[in-house]
C-alpha positions, -999 to +999 in steps of 0.1 A: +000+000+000+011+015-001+041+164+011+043+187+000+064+225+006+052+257-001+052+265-040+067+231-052+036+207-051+028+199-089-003+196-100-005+157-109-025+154-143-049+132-155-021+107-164+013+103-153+036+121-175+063+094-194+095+084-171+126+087-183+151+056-179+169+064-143+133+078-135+116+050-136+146+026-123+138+046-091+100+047-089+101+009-098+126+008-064+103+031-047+074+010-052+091-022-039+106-005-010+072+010+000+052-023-003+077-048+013+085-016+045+052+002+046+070+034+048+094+053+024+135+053+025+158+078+033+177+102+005+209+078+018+192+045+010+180+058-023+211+066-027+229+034-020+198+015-041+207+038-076+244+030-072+251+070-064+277+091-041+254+121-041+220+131-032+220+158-058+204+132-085+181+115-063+166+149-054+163+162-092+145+126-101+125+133-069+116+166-077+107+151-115+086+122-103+069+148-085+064+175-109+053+144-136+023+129-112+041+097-101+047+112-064+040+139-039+070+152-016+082+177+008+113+184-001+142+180+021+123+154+046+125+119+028+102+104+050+072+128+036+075+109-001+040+089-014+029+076-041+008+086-061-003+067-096-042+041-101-048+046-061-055+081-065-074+081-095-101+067-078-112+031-072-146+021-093-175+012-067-197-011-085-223-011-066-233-027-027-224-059-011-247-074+017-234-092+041-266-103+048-290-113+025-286-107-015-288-078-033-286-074-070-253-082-088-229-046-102-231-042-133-211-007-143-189+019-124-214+042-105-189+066-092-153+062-081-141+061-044-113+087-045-082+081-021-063+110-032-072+130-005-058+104+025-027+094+003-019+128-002-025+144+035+007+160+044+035+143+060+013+113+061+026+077+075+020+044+083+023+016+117+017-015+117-003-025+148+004-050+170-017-063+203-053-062+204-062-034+223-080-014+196-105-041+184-138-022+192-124+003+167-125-022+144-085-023+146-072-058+148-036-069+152-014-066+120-031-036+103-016-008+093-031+027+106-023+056+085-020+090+104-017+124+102+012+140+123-004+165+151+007+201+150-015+213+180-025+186+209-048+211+225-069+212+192-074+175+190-110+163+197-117+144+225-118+104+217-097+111+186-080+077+180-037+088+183-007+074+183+010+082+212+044+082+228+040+074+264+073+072+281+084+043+299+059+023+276+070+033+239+042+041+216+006+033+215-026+037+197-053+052+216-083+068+221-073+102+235-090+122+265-083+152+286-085+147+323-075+181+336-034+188+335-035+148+326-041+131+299-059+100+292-054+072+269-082+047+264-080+014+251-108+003+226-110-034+247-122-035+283-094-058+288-069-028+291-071+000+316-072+033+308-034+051+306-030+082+327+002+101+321+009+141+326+002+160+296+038+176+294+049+139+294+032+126+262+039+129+228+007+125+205+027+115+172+000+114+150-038+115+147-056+081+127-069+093+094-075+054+081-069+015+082-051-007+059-059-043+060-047-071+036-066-102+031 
C-alpha cells in the first residue's frame, strides 16, 4: 500500500507524464521498498539503491517524479515521499455488497471512491499494529493505521483515536481524553485500563486518518 512544501507541489495530471530511464529505475525501487516496509526510505538508501555518491540526482528525479504525477514530496524530509499513480485516480464502486441477504449483482462503475485526499494528506505515515487493544475500533492486530502527524494537541477532539508516545511504555494507539493537567489514553477493549500520564509527558505523534488491512 502502499508532502508537499510551499510553491513546489505539482499539480498531478490526468495521467502520469512518461519516465525517463533512471526515473523509472527509481519509482520501480520506490514502489518495492514502499510495499515490502510500509514506509518510504531515506535520500541515503535511495542513494545506495541507484548505485550513487550524491543526493543531488536522487533529489532532481525526486523533484521530476513529482512535478510528472508519479509522487508527492516535501522536499528535504525523505520520509514525507508517497505515491501517487491508479490509487489516487479513484477506485470504481460497483455497486453494494450485503453481508446479509442478496442484493442485485454490479453491473457498471457508478462513481469512483477517490483516495487522493488520504494518500496525499501532508506528511502522512504508516504503523503496523500489533496487540489487540483497539479491536472495538475495528483495529485488529497486523493492520496498518495511516496518520496524520499533530501540529496542536490542544486542538485534537476528544476520543480522537492517536498514536501516542508514552514514556516508559514506547508508543501506542489510543483513544485520547483530557483529564485536567493529565491526559488519558483509552484502550478500545475492556481488557486494558485506561493510561493516565501528565500531559507535558506525552507525545501524540499522529492522529488516525485510516486503516489498511490485507486479506
Amino acid at each position: 500500500m502502499i508532502a508537499r512544501s510551499a510553491g513546489s507541489l505539482a499539480t498531478t495530471p490526468d495521467q502520469p507524464q512518461p519516465l525517463t530511464t533512471a526515473q523509472q529505475e527509481l519509482y520501480d525501487w520506490l514502489v518495492a521498498y514502499i510495499g515490502d516496509h510500509r514506509h518510504s526510505p531515506s535520500i541515503r538508501q535511495m542513494m545506495e539503491a541507484m548505485g550513487l555518491r550524491s543526493p543531488a540526482p536522487i533529489q532532481s528525479r525526486l523533484r521530476h517524479l513529482q512535478q510528472k504525477g508519479w509522487i508527492t514530496w516535501q522536499e528535504g524530509q525523505a520520509r514525507t515521499l508517497q505515491l501517487l499513480g491508479s490509487l489516487s485516480r479513484g477506485i470504481p464502486v460497483l455497486g453494494a455488497v450485503a453481508a446479509g441477504g442478496l442484493v442485485e449483482a454490479f453491473d457498471d462503475v457508478r462513481e469512483r471512491l477517490d483516495l487522493a485526499p488520504v494518500l496525499e494528506t501532508r506528511g502522512l505515515f504508516a504503523l503496523s499494529v500489533n496487540g489487540d487493544s483497539m479491536v472495538d475500533a475495528h483495529i485488529a492486530d497486523g493492520d496498518v493505521v495511516l496518520l496524520e502527524p499533530v501540529g496542536e494537541p490542544s486542538r485534537l477532539k476528544e476520543g480522537t483515536i492517536v498514536s501516542a508516545l508514552v514514556p516508559g511504555s514506547g508508543t501506542t494507539l489510543k483513544h485520547f481524553h483530557r483529564d485536567g493537567r493529565r491526559v488519558r489514553l483509552e484502550a478500545a477493549n475492556p481488557a486494558y485500563a485506561p493510561i493516565l500520564v501528565d500531559a507535558d509527558q506525552v507525545t501524540i505523534q499522529g492522529k488516525l486518518v485510516a486503516v489498511w488491512r490485507q486479506v
